[in-house]
Residue frames as qw, qx, qy, qz and C-alpha x, y, z in Angstrom:
[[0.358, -0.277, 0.628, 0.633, 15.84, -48.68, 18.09],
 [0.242, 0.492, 0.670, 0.500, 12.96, -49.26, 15.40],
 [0.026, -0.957, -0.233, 0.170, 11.23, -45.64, 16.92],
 [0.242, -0.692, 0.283, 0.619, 14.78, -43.98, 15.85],
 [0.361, -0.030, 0.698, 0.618, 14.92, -45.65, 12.74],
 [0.173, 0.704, 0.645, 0.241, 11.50, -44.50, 11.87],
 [0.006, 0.947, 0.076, -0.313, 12.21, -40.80, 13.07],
 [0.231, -0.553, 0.360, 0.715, 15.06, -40.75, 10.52],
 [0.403, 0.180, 0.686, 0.578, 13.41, -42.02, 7.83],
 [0.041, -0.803, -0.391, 0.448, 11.09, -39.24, 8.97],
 [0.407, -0.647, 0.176, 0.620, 14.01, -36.79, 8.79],
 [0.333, 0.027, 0.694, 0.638, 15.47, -37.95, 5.69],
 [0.173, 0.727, 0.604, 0.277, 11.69, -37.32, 4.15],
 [0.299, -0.798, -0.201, 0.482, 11.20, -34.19, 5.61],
 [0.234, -0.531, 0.465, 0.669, 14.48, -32.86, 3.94],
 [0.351, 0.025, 0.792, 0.499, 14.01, -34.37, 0.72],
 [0.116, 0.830, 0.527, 0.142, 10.24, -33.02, 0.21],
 [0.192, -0.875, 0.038, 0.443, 11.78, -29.17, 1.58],
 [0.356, -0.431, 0.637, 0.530, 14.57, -29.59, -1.18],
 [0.306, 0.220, 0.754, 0.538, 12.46, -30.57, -3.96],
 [0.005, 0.898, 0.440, 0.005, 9.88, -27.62, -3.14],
 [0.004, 0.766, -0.314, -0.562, 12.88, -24.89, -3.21],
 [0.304, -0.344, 0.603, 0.652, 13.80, -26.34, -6.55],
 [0.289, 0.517, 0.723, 0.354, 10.59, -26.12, -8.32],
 [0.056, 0.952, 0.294, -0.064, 9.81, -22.36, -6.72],
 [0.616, -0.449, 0.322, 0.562, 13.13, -21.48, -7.65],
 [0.236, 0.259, 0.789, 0.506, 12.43, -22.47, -11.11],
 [0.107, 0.838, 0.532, 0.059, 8.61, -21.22, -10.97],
 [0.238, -0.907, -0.176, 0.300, 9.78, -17.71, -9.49],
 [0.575, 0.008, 0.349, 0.740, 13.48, -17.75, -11.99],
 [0.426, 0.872, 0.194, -0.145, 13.21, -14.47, -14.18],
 [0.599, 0.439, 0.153, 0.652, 15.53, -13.02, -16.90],
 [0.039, -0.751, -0.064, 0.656, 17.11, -10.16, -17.34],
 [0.561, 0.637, 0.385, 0.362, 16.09, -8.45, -21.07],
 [0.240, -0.184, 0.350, 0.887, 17.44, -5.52, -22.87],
 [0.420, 0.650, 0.633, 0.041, 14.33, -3.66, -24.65],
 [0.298, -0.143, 0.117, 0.937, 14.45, -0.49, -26.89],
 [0.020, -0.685, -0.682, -0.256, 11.43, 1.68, -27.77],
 [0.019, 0.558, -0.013, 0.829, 9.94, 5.02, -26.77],
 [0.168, -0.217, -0.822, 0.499, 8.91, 6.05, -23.35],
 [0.313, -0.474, -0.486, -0.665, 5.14, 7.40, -23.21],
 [0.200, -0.138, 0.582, -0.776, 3.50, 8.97, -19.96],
 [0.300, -0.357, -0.844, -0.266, 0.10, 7.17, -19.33],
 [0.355, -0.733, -0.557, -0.162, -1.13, 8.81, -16.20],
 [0.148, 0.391, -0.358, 0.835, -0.04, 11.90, -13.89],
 [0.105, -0.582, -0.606, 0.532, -1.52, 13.29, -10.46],
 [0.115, 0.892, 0.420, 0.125, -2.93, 16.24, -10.01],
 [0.465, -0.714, 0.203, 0.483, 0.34, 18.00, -10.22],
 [0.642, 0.663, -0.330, -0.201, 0.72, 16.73, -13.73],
 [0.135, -0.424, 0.895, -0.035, 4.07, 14.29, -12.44],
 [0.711, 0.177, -0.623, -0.273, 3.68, 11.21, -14.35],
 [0.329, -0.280, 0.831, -0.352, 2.66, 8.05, -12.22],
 [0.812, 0.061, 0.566, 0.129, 2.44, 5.31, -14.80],
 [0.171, 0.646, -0.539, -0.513, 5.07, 5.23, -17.68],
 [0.892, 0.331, 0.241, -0.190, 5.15, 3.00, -20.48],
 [0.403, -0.396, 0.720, 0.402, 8.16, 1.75, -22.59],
 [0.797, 0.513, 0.024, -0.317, 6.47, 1.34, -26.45],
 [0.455, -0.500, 0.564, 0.475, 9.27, -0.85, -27.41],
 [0.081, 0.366, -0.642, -0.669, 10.26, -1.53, -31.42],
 [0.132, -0.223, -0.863, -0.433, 8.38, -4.77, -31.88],
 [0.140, -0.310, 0.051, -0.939, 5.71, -2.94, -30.49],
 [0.645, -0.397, -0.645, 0.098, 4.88, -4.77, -27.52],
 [0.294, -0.715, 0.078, -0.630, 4.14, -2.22, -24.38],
 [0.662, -0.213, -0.565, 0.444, 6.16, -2.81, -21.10],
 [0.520, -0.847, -0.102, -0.032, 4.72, -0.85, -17.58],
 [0.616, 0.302, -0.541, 0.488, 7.67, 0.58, -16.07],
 [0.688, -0.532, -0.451, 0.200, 8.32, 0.04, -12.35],
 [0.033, 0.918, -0.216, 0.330, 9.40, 3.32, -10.09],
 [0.640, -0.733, 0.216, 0.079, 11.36, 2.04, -8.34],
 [0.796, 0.134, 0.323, 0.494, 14.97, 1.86, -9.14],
 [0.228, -0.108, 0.496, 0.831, 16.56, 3.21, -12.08],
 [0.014, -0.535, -0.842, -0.072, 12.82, 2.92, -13.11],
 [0.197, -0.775, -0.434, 0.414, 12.11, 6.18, -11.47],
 [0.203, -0.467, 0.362, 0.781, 14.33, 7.95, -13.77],
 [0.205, 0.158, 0.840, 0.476, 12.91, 6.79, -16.68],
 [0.053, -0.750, -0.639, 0.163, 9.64, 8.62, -15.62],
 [0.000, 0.891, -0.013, -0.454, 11.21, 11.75, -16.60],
 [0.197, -0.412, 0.631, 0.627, 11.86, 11.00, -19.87],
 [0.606, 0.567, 0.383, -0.406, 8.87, 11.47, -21.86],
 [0.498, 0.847, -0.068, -0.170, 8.82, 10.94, -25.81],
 [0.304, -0.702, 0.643, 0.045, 12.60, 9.75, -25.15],
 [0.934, 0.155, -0.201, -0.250, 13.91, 6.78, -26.77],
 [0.556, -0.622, 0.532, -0.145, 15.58, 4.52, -24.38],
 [0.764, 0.152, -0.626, -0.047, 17.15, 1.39, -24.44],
 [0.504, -0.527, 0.406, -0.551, 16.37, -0.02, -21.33],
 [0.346, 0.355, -0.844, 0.204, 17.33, -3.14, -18.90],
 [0.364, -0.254, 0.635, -0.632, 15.99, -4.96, -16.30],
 [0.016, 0.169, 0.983, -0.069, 13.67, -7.85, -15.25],
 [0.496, -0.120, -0.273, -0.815, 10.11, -8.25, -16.65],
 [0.066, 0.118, 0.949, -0.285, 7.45, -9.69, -15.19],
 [0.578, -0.126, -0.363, -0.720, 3.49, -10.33, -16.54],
 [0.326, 0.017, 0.616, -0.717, 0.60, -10.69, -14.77],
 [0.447, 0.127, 0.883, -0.066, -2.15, -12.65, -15.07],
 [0.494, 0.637, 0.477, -0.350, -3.73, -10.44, -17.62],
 [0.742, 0.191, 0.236, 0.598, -0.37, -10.43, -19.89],
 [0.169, 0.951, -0.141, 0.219, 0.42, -6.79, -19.10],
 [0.748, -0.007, -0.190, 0.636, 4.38, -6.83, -18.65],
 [0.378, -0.919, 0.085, -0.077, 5.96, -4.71, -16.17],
 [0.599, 0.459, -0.366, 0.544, 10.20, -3.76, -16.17],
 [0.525, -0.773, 0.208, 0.290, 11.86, -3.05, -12.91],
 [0.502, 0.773, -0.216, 0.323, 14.57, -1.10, -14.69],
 [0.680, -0.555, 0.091, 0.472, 18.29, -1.85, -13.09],
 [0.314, -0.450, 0.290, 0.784, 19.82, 0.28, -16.42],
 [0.397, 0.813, 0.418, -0.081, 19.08, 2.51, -19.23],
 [0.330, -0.325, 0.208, 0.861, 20.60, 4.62, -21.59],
 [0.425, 0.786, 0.139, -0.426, 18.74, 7.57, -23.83],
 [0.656, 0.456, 0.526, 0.291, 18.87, 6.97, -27.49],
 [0.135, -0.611, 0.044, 0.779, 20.02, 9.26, -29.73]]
C-alpha cells in the first residue's frame, strides 16, 4: 500500500512537472502575427540572376528577411514593389527579423 501511494505521488509529479514545461515553451515559442508595409528590395540572386534573399524595407525603416516559403515565395518576384505584407516574424540571435509571409497585397 505505502509503495502505491508513493508511485502516485510519483505520477501526480511526473504530470505536473510535463504540464508546467508545455506552458512555459508554449509561451517561450508563442509568436504574433504583424501586418508590415514598406518596399521589397532583392539582396542576393544565383547565377541565373533569380533572387534568393529578399528584403521587406518597411516604413519605420526597420528591414525584415523574407521567408520563401509560402506566400513568401511570391513576394520574391516583386522587386522595388510596395507591399503590405502579413505573417509571423521571428529574430535571431543577432536581431535580424525574418517574415514567413501567410498574405500580401501590392501597394499602389
Amino acid at each position: 500500500m505505502k509503495q502505491n501511494r508513493r508511485l502516485w505521488v510519483l505520477a501526480i509529479g511526473f504530470c505536473s512537472l510535463f504540464l508546467a514545461l508545455s506552458i512555459a515553451a508554449g509561451d517561450l515559442f508563442a509568436s504574433e502575427t504583424v501586418t508590415i508595409t514598406g518596399t521589397v528590395y532583392e539582396d542576393d540572386w544565383d547565377q541565373n540572376d533569380k533572387p534568393i534573399a529578399v528584403v521587406i524595407e518597411a516604413n519605420d525603416g526597420e528591414e525584415y528577411w523574407v521567408a520563401s516559403e509560402g506566400k513568401g515565395e511570391e513576394i520574391f518576384k516583386l522587386g522595388e514593389k510596395d507591399v503590405k505584407a502579413t505573417g509571423v516574424v521571428v529574430e535571431d540571435s543577432e536581431g535580424r527579423k525574418t517574415i514567413k509571409v501567410t498574405a500580401y497585397e501590392i501597394m499602389e
